[in-house]
Every structure is written in C-alpha cells, then in structure tokens.
N, C-alpha and C positions, 0 to 999 in steps of 0.2 A: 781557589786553593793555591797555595804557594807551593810550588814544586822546585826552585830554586835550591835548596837543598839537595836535593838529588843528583850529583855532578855525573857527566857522560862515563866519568871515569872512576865510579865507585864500581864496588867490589856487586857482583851479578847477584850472588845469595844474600840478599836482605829481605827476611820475611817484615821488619818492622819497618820499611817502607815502602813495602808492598799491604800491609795494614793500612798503612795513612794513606796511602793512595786511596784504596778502596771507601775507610771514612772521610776522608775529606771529598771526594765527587759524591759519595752519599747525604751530605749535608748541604749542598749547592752548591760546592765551590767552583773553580774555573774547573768543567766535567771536559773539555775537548782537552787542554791539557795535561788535564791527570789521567784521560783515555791512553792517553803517548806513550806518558810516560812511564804508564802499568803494562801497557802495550810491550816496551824497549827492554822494561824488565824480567818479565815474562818469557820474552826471544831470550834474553841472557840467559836466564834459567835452563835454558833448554838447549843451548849453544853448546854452554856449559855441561850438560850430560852427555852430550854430540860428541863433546872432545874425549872428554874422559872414557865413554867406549871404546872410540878409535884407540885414544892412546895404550887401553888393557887390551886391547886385540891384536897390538903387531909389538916385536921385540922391543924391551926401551932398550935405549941408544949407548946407556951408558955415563952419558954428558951430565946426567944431574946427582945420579946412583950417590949414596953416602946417607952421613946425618943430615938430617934435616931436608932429606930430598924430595920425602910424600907432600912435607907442608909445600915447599918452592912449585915443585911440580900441579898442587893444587892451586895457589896463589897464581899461578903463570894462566892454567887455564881461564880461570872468572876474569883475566885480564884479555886475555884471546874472546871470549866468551864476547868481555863489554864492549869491543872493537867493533864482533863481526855484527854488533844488533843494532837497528833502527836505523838501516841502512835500506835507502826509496825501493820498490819491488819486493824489500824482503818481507819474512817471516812478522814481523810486529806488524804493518798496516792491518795484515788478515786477524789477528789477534786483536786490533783495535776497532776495527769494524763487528767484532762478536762481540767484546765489553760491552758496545754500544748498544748496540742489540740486547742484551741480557739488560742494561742497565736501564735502558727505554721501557722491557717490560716489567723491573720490578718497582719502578719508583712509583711511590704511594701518591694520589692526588690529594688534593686540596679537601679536605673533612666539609660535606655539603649537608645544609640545617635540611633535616625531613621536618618540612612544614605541617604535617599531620599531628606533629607532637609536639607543637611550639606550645606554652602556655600562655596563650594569647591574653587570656582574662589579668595576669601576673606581669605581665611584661611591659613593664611601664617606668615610671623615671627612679623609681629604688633600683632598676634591674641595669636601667643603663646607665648610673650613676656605680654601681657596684661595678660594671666592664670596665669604665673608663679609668675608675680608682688603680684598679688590678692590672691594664692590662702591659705596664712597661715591666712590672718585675714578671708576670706572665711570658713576656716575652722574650725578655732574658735566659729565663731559665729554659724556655724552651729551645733556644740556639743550644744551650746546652746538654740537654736531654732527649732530643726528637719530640717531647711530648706535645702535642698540640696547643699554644697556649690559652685556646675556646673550651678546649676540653679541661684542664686547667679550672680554669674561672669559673667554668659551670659548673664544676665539681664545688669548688668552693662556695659558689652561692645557694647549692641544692643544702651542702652542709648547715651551712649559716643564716637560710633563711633572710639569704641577699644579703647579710648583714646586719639582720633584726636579733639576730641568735648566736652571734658570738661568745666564744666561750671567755669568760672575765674568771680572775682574781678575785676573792671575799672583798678587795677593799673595792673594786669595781671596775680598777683597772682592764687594757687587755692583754691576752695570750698572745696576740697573735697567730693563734691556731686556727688557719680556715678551713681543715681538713678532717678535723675532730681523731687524731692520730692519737693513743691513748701514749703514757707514761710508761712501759713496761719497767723490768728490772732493771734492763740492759739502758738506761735512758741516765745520762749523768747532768742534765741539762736542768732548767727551771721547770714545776709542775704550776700546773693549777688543778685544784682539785671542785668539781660538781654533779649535781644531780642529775642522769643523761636516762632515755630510753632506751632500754635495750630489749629485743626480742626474745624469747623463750618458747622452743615448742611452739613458734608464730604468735605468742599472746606479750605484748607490750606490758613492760614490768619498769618500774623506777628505780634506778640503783644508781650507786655514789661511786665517782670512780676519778683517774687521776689523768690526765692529758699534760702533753707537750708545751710547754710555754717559748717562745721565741721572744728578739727582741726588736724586729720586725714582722712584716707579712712579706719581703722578701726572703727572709729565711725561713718561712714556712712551706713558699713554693717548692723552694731548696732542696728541703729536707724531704717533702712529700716527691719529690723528682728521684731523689736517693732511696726511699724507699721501694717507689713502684720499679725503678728501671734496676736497683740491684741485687733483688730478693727473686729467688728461685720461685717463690710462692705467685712471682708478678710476671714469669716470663707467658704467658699467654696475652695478657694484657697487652703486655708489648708490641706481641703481633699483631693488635687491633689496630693502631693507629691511626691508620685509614678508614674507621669506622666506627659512628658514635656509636650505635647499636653493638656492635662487638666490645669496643673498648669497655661499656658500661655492663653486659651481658660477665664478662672477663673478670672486672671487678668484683661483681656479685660469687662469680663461680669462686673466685677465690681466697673469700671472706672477709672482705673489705669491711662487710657493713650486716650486720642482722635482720636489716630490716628485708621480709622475703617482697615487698615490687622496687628494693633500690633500685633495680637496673631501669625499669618504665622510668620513674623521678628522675634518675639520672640523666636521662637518656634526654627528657625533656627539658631541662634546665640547659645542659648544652647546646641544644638544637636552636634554645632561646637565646643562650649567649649569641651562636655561630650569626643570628638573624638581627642580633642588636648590632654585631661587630660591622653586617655588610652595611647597614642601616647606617653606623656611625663613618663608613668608609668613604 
C-alpha cells in the first residue's frame, strides 16, 4: 500500500485517510506500513482532543480572541496534535501493536476446496479448460472486489454448465452472461432473451425470460461483482468470503437462484474449481 501521500505534516482529522489506511492493509498492501501510519493518525486524533480539553479548561489568553479565532485556534491544535505523534515510546507504537492484533484476527484465510463435495465424476478437461479460460478476468476483478476469484468461476461454470449452457443470442451468438443475471427494468444494456428453468413452489417450470448481454466475459465478472458487493440484498454474502459453504448457503438465502439444492451445486462446482486451481498451480 502506498502511504506516501500522507505527509507528517497533514492536518490530524482525516477520516478519508484513515479509510484508506484501513482498505488498503485489507487488500494486502504494505500492512506494517499502513500499521504506522493508522497507528500516527490515530495518536493525532487523540492529541488533538488532549489539547482542545486543556485549552477549554484554563483561561484563553487572549492572543488569538477576535474573528476567525475558533478556526486559527482549531487549525494551530491538529498542527500541535501532528507534532506531538509517532514520536519512539509514544502513544502510536501501543496503538500499532493493537491494529496488529485485531488485524491478524480478522483477516479471512485462503477459501480451502472441501474434498467431500468435489465433483469428481465432472471434473475433467471441459472443467479445467473453463478455470484456465476465466481465470485472468476472474482475477482482476477479484483485486477489485474481495470476491474470491475460485468462487467466481465456479459460480460461473455451476451457471453454464462449464460452458455447455451458455446463454446465446437467436442468431447464436454469445451473451456473455456467465451468471445468468436476468434483464430487469433498471438494465439499459444489451438483452438476450431465452427459454430458462425456473422454480415454483419447488416444481421446475419452463418460462421465457430476458438476461444481461455484455460484450465481454470480463464485463460480466464486472458487473456480477457490482452486483453481489453493492446491493443490500448481498450484504451477508459478503460476510462469507472465507467460506464456500457460507458464501453459496448466503447466495441461496438471498435469492440468487430458485433452484431450492443451489447452494449443495454451488458449493460443489467451487470446491471443484478451488481443486482444479491448486491442481493447475
């Protein structure tokens, strides 16, 4: 993570680099750096509240008193504040030793295939022929999104049928849709319109309906990344990351898919991806 930006000498109260702090050591960046430097900001923070007490608890002096005095007087503090912080002994090392701590137990592990659900009989050269295709725009978008990109691809080949079952165009062309995201109102993009299954009261019905067309498969990852990560309806999902089992369990809860064993399919096609990827590593 690039922390360069941050001069010793900016102003104490910046919550928007106290954001990027926290996401960028969340996404792997340099974390002992950006430990410091949350660490320095942090003591500012709090330096800064230190004075401004002092200063309301004994007589002002007079020397600043007029217009424009609360702002000077406020400005002079977060500048006292930036001085007295990330100074060896002080108040930030204790502050970056807890980061550390909190940050060590929340980071999410590496997503591990539960071998009991691989599709063994299925997983063969269509499956790892489908990983390899997928997995650079997969992985792109997952820098961008947190999403996993095993979880990703396995979503997409559960959808597609490894790619047997692509959603095409009348003329035969493809969607590019691996995620089988339907058309709504709100959709100003290209459609394709087909015959799909869909559930009812758990009884499989055939109905005609309208899907997403891209003019990639990178920008179907894209978009299936915007969806999951910034719809209210996906914040549980979210939380799963660390878990294909939850991740796909989350999906289902949230009506991703009709079909009532998605999450089992689900759950195995990832698992299958996660064993083709180490397979292929």
């Amino acid at each position: 993570m690039n922390t360069s930006g941050l001069k010793p000498s900016g102003l104490a109260a910046d919550p928007t680099a106290l954001n990027a702090l926290r996401y960028g050591a969340s996404k792997g960046g340099d974390d002992k750096a950006a430990l410091k430097e949350a660490a320095k900001q942090f003591e500012s923070l709090f330096m800064r509240e230190l004075i401004k007490s002092m200063r309301e608890a004994t007589q002002k002096s007079g020397l600043m008193d007029g217009e424009g005095s609360d702002l000077g007087t406020d400005l002079l503090d977060q500048q006292f504040a930036v001085q007295l912080s990330g100074l060896p002994g002080g108040l930030s090392e204790a502050i970056e030793r807890q980061l550390g701590r909190q940050m060590s137990a929340t980071k999410s592990p590496e997503p591990i295939a539960d071998t009991s659900t691989v599709d063994r009989a299925s997983a063969g050269p269509r499956q790892a022929g489908f990983v390899d295709q997928h997995s650079e725009a997969a992985a792109t978008v997952a820098r961008e999104s947190g999403i996993p990109a095993s979880f990703m691809i396995g979503q997409a080949g559960h959808e597609t049928g490894w790619g047997r079952s692509e959603i095409r165009h009348a003329d035969g062309s493809p969607s590019h849709n691996l995620f089988g995201i339907k058309a709504t109102d709100s959709w100003k993009g290209k459609v394709a319109e087909i015959t799909t299954t869909e559930y009812v009261n758990g009884e499989p019905r055939k109905v005609t309906a309208k899907f997403r067309a891209y003019d990639s498969y990178a920008d179907s990852f894209r978009d299936y990344a915007r969806l999951i990560g910034n719809s209210p309806r996906y914040d549980g999902v979210m939380d799963q990351l660390h878990s294909v089992q939850g991740f796909a369990s989350g999906l289902q809860k949230a009506g991703y898919a009709t079909d009532p064993q998605y999450a089992a399919k689900l759950s195995r096609a990832i698992n299958t991806t996660l064993s083709l990827q180490r397979a292929q590593g």
